[in-house]
C-alpha positions in Angstrom: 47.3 -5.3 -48.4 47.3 -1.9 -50.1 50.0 0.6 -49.5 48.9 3.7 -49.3 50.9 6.9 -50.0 50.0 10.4 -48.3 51.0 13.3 -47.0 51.2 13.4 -43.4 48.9 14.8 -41.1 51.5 17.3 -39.5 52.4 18.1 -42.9 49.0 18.9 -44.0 48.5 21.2 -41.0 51.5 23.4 -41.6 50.5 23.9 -45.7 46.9 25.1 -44.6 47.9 27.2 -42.0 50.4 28.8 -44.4 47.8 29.1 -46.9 45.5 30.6 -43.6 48.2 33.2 -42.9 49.0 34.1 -46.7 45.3 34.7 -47.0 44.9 36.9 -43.8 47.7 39.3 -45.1 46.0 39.9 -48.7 42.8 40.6 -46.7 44.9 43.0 -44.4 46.4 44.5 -47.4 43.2 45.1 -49.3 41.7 46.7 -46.1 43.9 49.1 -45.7 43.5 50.4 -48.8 40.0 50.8 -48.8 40.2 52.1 -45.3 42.6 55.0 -46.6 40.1 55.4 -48.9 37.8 56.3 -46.4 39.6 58.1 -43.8 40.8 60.5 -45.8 39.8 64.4 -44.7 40.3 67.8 -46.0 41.6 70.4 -42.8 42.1 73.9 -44.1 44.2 76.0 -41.8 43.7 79.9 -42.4 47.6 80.9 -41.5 46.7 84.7 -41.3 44.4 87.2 -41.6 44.8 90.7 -41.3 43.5 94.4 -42.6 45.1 97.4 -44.5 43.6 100.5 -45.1 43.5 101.4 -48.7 43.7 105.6 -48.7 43.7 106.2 -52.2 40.4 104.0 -52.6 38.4 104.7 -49.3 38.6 100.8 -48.7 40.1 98.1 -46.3 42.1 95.3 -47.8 41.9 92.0 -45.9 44.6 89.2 -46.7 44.3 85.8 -46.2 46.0 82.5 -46.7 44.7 79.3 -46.7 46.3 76.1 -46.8 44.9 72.4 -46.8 46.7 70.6 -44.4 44.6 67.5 -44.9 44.9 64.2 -46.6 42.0 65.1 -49.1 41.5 68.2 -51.9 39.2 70.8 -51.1 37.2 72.9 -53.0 36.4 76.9 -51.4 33.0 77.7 -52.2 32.6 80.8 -50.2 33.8 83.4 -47.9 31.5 84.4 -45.1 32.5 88.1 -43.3 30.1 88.4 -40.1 28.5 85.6 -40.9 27.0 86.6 -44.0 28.2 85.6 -47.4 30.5 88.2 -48.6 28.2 88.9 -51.5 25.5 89.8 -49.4 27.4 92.8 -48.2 27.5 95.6 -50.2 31.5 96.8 -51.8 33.0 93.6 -51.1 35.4 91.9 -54.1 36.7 88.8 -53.5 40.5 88.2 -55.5 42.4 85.2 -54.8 45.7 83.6 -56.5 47.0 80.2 -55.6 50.6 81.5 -55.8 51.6 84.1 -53.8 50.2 87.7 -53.6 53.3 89.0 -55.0 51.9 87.5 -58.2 48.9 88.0 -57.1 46.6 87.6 -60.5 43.4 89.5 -59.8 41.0 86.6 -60.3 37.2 87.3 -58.9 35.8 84.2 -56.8 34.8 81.6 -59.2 31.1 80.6 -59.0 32.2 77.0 -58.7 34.7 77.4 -55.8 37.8 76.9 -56.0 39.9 74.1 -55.7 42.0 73.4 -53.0 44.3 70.1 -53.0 46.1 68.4 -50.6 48.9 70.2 -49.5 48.7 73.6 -51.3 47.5 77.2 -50.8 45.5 79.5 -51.9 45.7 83.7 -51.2 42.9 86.1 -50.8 42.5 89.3 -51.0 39.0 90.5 -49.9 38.3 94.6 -51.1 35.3 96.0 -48.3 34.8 99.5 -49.8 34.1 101.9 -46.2 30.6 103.4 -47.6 29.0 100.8 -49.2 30.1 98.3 -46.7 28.3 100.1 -43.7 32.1 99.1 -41.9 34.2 101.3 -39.6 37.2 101.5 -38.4 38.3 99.6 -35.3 35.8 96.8 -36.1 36.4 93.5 -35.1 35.1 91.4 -38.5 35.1 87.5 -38.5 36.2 85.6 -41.8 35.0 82.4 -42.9 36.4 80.5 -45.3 33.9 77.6 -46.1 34.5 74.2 -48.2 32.0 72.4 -50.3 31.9 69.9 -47.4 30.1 72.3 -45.0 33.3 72.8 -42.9 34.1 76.5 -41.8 37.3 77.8 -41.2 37.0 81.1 -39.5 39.7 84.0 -38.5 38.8 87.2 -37.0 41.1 90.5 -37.9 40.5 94.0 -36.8 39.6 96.9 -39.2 42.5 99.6 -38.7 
């Protein structure tokens, strides 16, 4: 008779369901990650929005801050005012800074947006000159602030 040497069945068992359980974590690991991956999403919130009137240029002044609240950058690619793109409007500038508006650096809007990441801000300051602009006072005017995803964020503001 041959002795035989083993392991024993119970034994066996508990390595492969170890092995089963060590296996189903990596899996759960690696599809969280690429789940994150894909839930990601970009929310810009527009915290205000609101006029001035310029006297010594016969203009309004509209500041505006937007902040990306979301888990993904975001890139501004336009600024809609009543619907229309604000360079369809005649005497509307578009100046923005991505630090404050006390150091406010004059840029125009960028032809290729502007970035927006995760978690930061971004000030506007949109210049409607009164006669070009067809605009009065006491108008209630809508802005848009719109992402290179297609998402809108709109605020409306009153012309004083």
């Amino acid at each position: 008779m041959l002795r035989k040497k083993g392991i024993s069945p119970v034994i066996a068992t508990v390595i492969i369901v170890a092995v089963a359980i060590a296996i189903a974590i990596a899996v759960a690991f690696w599809m969280t990650g690429i789940i994150g991956l894909f839930t990601r999403f970009e929310k810009v919130e527009v915290s205000y929005c609101y006029a001035e009137w310029d006297h010594d240029n016969d203009r309004w002044l509209i500041y505006l801050k937007a902040r990306n609240t979301g888990s993904a950058d975001a890139t501004i690619t336009n600024i809609f005012i009543n619907g229309k793109p604000y360079t369809a409007i005649g005497g509307v500038t578009v100046h923005y800074a991505t630090t404050s508006l006390t150091t406010w650096d004059g840029s125009d809007f960028p032809t290729t947006g502007i970035p927006l990441l995760s978690g930061k801000e971004v000030y506007f300051v949109i210049a409607i000159d009164k006669s070009s602009s067809g605009l009065e006072h006491g108008t209630s005017i809508e802005v848009k602030v719109i992402t290179a995803s297609g998402q809108e964020y709109p605020k409306m503001t009153n012309l004083p």
